[in-house]
C-alpha positions in Angstrom: 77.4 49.2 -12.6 77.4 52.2 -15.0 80.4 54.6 -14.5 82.0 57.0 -16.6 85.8 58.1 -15.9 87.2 61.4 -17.5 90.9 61.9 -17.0 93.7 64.2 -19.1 93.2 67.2 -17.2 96.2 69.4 -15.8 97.7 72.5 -15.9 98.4 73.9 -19.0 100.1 77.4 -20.2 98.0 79.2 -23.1 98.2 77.9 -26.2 98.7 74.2 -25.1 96.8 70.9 -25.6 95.3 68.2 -23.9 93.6 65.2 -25.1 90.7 64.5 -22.4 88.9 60.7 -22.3 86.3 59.2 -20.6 85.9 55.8 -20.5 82.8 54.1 -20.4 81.6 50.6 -18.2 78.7 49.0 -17.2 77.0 49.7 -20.7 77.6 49.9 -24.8 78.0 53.1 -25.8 77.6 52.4 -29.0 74.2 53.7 -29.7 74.4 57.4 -28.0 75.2 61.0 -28.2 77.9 61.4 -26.5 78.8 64.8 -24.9 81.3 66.8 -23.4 80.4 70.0 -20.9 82.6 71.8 -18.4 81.5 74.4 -15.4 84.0 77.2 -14.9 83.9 78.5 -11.2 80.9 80.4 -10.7 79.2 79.5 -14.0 76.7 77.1 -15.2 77.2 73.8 -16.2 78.1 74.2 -20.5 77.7 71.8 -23.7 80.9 72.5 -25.5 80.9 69.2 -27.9 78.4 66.4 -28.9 78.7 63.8 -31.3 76.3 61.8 -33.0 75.6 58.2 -32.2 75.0 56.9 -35.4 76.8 59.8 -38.4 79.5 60.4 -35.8 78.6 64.3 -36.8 79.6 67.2 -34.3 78.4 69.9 -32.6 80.8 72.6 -30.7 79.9 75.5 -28.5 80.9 78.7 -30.8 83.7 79.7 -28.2 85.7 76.4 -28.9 85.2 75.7 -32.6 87.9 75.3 -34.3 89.9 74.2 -31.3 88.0 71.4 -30.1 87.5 68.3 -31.2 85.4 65.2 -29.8 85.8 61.8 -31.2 84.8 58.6 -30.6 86.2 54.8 -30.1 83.4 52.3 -30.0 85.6 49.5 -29.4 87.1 50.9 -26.0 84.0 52.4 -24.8 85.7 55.7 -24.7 85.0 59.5 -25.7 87.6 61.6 -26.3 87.9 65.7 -26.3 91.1 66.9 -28.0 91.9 70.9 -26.8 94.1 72.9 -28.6 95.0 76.4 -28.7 93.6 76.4 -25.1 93.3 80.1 -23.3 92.6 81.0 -19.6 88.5 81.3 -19.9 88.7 77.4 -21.4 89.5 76.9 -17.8 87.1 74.1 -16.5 85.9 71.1 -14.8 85.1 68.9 -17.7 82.8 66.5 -18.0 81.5 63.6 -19.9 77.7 62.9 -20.3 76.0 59.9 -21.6 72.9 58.5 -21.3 71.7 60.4 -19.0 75.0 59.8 -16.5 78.1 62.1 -16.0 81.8 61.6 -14.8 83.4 63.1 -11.9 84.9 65.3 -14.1 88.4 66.2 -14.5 90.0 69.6 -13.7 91.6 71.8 -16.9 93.3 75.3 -16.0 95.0 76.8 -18.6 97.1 80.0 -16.8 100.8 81.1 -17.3 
């Protein structure tokens, strides 16, 4: 059975980090893009980070370069988004997506 986990999320002040993962079972995820998106209440679903399945290059959203930062262990099955310098629009369910499945997401809010 397939299932992807996220967890890392919290409550954060502006200008702090988290490190989110997602861990992967049920399948090698070895051979695909892996991808990061979050949905702020009342938005659409984002893309904010991809990475490659084979060059291990990356792709952010323009409002989290610079800050974010995917990355990859092959040998745990696991995704990881590291967010720094996080503000109070970053705030987010976040979500991993891979092959075509998602997580249950895990809940980011960034507020004073």
């Amino acid at each position: 059975q397939v299932q992807l986990v996220e967890s890392g999320g919290g409550l954060v002040q502006p200008g702090g980090s988290l490190r989110l993962s997602c861990a992967a079972s049920g399948f090698d995820f070895s051979g695909y893009v892996l991808n990061w998106y979050r949905q702020a209440p009342g938005k659409e679903r984002e893309l904010v980070a991809r990475m490659s399945s084979t060059s291990g290059l990356a792709n952010y959203a323009d409002s989290v370069k610079g800050r974010f930062t995917i990355s990859r262990d092959n040998a745990k099955n696991t995704v990881y988004l590291q967010i720094s310098n996080l503000k109070p629009e970053d705030t987010a369910v976040y979500y991993c997506h891979i092959a075509n499945f998602w997580g249950q997401g895990t809940q980011v809010t960034v507020s004073s």
